[in-house]
Each structure stands twice: as structure tokens, then as C-alpha cells.
N, C-alpha and C positions, 0 to 999 in steps of 0.2 A: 506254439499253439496254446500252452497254457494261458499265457499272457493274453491272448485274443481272447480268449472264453471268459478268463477275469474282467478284462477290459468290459469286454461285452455286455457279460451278467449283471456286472455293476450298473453302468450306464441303464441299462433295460431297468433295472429293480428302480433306480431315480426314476426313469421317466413313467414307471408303475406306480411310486409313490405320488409324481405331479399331477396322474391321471386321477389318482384315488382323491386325492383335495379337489380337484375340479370335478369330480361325482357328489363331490358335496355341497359344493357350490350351486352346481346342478339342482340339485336336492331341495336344497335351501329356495332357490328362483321358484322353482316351481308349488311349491309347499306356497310361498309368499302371493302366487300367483292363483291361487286356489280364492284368495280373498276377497278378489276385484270379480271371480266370473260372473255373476248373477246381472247385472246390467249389459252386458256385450261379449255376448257367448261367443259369438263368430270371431271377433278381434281380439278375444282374450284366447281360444286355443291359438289363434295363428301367434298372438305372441310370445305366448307358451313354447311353444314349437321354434321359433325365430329365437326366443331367449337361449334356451337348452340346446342347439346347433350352434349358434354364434359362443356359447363357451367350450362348446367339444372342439369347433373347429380351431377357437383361439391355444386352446391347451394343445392340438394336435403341432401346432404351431410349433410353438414353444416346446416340445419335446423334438420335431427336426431340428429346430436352434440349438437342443442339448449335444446329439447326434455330431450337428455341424462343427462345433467347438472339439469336442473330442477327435473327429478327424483332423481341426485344424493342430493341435495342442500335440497330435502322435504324426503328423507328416503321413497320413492314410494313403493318400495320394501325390501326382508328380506335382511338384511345384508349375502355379498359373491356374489352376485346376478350378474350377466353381465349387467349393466345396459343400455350401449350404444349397446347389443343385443337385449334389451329388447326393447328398444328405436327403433329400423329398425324395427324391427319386429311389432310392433303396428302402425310404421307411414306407414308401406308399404301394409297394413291390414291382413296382412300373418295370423296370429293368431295360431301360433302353441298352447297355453294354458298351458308349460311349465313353464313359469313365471305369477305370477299374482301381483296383485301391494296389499300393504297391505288394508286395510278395508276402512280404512277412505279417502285414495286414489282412489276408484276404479275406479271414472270417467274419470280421466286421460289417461287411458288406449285408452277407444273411441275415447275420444278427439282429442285422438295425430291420430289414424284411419281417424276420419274425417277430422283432418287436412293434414295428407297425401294425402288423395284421393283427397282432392279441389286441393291440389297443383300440385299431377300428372295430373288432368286433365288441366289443365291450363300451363303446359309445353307441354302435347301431342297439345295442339291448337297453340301452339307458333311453336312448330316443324312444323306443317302442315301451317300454315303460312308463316314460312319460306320456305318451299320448295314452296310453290307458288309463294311468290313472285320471286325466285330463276329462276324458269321455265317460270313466265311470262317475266326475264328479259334476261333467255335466245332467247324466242319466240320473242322481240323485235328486238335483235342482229341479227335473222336468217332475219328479215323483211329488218332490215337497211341493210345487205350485200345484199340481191336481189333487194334492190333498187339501190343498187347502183353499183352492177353488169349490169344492165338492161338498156340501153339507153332509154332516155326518148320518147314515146312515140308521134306520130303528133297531135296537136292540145291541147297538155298539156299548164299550164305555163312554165314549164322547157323546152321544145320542144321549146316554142316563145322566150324564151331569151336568146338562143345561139346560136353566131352568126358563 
């Protein structure tokens, strides 16, 4: 049992760290993406959006691939077995019960369940974060263009210093 927990812990803390580099990556997109909005508001959140999903989902990716490797490398399962099925299907907590992992394995199964779930939740927060910042920086854009549409005002600073 011990060995299953270690097994486990470990794996889960890698695919926590792969997660944390592609928050960043994240990060970086959308920051980069902040640059281009002011010409094509509607086509720069949706790519915003499309950017920042297509790296969560590629990382979500590549952490089943971690998963799948470790069942294959400890014999998780009977030999013939789908393992990289076997592997999405307990990270994404699906749980059809078609596969079960061999005896001395079985805690792996959860494991990889609750590592999936911390991790989709912590992308669904990263999306919604991104779309806010996204929105508050379009809400910013709409302010700066009616300011500066709008003649200044009597008795402003702007108003006193032009001459």
C-alpha cells in the first residue's frame, strides 16, 4: 500500500509541476495577447480563449501520457490491456469499470481520479481568469476610446491646459 501512495504522490506532484509550466505558458499567451486587442475585439477574445484551452487541453494531454507510462513501466494492469484508455479514463473520473488495475495496484486507479480532478479544476479557474482579465481589458479599451472621443470637459485639468 505504501508503494501505491508513493507511486502515486510522485507521479501526481510531476503532473502538478507539468501543470504549473503550462499556467505559465498560459500566462505568457494571454499577457502576449493583450497586445493585438484594440483592432479585433471579437477575434482576439475568441482567440484568447481558443489559445488558453488548446494549452490546458494539450497539458491535460500529456499528463494522461505520464499516467499511461507508469501503468505501463509497473504492469497496472492484465497484459493486452489499453492502457493509455485506461489512463483517460481514471484521470478524467469517467470510471466505466471495464478495466481494473491488477491487486496490488488498485490505488493507482483513484489516484490518477483525484489527480485529474485537482487538475481540471485548476484549469477551469485559469480559463475563467483568463476571460476576465480579457474582458476587463477590453472594458478598459471601450473607456480609453470615450475618453478620448469626448472633449474635455470645463474646469477639468485637461480643459486648463489647452490652449
Amino acid at each position: 500500500m505504501i508503494r501505491q501512495l508513493a507511486l502515486g504522490g510522485f507521479v501526481s506532484l510531476a503532473n502538478i509541476a507539468i501543470h504549473a509550466l503550462a499556467m505559465t505558458i498560459v500566462i505568457v499567451i494571454a499577457r502576449r495577447s493583450l497586445e493585438w486587442h484594440e483592432r479585433f475585439v471579437g477575434l482576439w477574445l475568441a482567440a484568447t480563449m481558443v489559445a488558453t484551452v488548446a494549452v490546458l487541453l494539450a497539458t491535460h494531454l500529456l499528463e494522461v501520457v505520464v499516467w499511461f507510462l507508469i501503468y505501463a513501466i509497473f504492469d497496472i494492469a492484465a497484459p493486452g490491456t489499453n492502457l493509455l484508455y485506461f489512463a483517460l479514463v481514471n484521470y478524467t473520473t469517467l470510471g466505466y469499470g471495464d478495466i481494473v488495475p491488477v491487486e496490488s495496484w488498485q490505488l493507482l486507479g483513484p489516484m490518477t481520479a483525484m489527480n485529474g480532478i485537482l487538475l481540471f479544476g485548476w484549469s477551469t479557474a485559469v480559463i475563467f481568469e483568463v476571460l476576465k482579465e480579457a474582458l476587463a481589458a477590453m472594458g478598459r479599451m471601450d473607456l480609453e476610446a470615450e475618453a478620448a472621443a469626448s472633449p474635455p470637459r470645463a474646469g477639468t485639468v485637461e480643459a486648463n491646459h489647452e490652449v
